[in-house]
C-alpha positions as CSV (number, residue, x, y, z in Angstrom):
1,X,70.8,89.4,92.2
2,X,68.6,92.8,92.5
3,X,68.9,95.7,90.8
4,X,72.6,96.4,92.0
5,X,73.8,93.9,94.0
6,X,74.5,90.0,93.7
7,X,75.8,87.3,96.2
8,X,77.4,83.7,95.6
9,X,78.5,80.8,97.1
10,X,81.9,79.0,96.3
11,X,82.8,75.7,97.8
12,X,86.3,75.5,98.9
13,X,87.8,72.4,97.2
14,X,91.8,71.4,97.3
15,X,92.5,72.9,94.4
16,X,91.8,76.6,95.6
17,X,94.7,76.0,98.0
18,X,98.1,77.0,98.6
19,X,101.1,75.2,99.5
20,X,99.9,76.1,103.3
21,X,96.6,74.7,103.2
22,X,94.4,77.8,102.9
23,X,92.9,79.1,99.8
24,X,95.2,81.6,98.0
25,X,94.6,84.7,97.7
26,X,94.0,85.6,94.5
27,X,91.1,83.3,94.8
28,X,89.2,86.1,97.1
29,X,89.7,88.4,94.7
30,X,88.5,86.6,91.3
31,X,85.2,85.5,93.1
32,X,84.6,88.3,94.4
33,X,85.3,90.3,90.9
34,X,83.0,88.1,89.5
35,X,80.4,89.3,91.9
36,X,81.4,92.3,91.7
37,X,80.4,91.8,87.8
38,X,76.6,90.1,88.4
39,X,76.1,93.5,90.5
40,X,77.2,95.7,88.1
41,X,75.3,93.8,85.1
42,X,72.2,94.3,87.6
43,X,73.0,97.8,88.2
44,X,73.6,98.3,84.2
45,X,70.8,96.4,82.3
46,X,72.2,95.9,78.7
47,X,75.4,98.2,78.4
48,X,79.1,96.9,78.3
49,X,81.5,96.8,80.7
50,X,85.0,95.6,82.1
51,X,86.8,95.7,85.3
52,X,89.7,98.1,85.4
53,X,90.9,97.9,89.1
54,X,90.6,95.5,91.8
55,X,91.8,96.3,95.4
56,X,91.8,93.9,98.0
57,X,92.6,93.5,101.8
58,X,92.7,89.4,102.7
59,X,92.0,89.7,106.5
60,X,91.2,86.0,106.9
61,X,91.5,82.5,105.8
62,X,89.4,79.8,104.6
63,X,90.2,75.7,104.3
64,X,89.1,72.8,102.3
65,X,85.7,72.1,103.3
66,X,83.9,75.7,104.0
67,X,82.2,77.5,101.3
68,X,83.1,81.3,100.5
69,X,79.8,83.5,100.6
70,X,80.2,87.0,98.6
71,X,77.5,89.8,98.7
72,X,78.9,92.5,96.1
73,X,77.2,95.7,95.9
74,X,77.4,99.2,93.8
75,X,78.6,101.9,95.8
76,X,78.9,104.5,93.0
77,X,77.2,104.1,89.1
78,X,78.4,106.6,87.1
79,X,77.5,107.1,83.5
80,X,81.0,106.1,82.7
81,X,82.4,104.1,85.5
82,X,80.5,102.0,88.2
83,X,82.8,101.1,91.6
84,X,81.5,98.0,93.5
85,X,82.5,96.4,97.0
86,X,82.3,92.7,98.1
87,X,82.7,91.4,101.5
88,X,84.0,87.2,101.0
89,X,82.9,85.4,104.2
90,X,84.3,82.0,105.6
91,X,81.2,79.9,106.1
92,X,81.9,76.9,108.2
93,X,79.0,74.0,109.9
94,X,78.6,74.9,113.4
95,X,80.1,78.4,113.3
96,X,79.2,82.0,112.3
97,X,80.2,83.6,108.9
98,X,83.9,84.9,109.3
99,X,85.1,87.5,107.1
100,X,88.1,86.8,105.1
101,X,88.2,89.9,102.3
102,X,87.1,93.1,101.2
103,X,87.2,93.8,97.4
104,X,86.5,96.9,95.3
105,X,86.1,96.8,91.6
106,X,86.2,99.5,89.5
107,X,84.5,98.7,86.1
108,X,84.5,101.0,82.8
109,X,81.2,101.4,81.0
110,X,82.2,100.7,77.2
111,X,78.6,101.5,75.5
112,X,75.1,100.7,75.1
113,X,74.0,97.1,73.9
């Protein structure tokens, strides 16, 4: 993490998939939500938050065997609502990152710690 962004690293594993072999899709969309989250703590410091709106466009696929990479960063922090964007890539041996998602999170700023 830095001060308003955050990345991870997800192992694809046969129980992230659907009944066609490729992880489903609300997968994408809770990693990267929870990256989303690590930015926006970054971004925040102490105060509260909680995601009110996640949008996402699946433009790829990943198997069993790659890992999903996430960087999530703030695009707006507000005093009240902070919106944040994560790209999910495909990372396979031997290849170069694909991407297979982009997320936005809205999140709303409850109060101060």
């Amino acid at each position: 993490m830095t001060t308003s962004s955050a990345e991870s690293r997800a192992p694809v594993s046969r129980a992230l998939l659907n009944q066609r072999g490729t992880v489903q899709g609300g997968v994408y969309s809770v990693i990267a939500d929870a990256t989303a989250g690590w930015a926006t703590e970054a971004f925040l410091g102490n105060d509260s938050y909680t995601t009110t709106a996640v949008t996402s466009q699946l433009v790829g696929v990943a198997v069993e065997g790659d890992v999903l990479v996430t960087h999530a960063h703030v695009v707006h922090g507000g005093r009240r609502t902070v919106v944040a964007s994560a790209e999910v890539y495909r990372r396979r041996p031997g290849s170069s990152d694909r991407l297979v998602a982009l997320v936005t999170c809205q999140q709303l700023v409850l109060e101060a710690s």
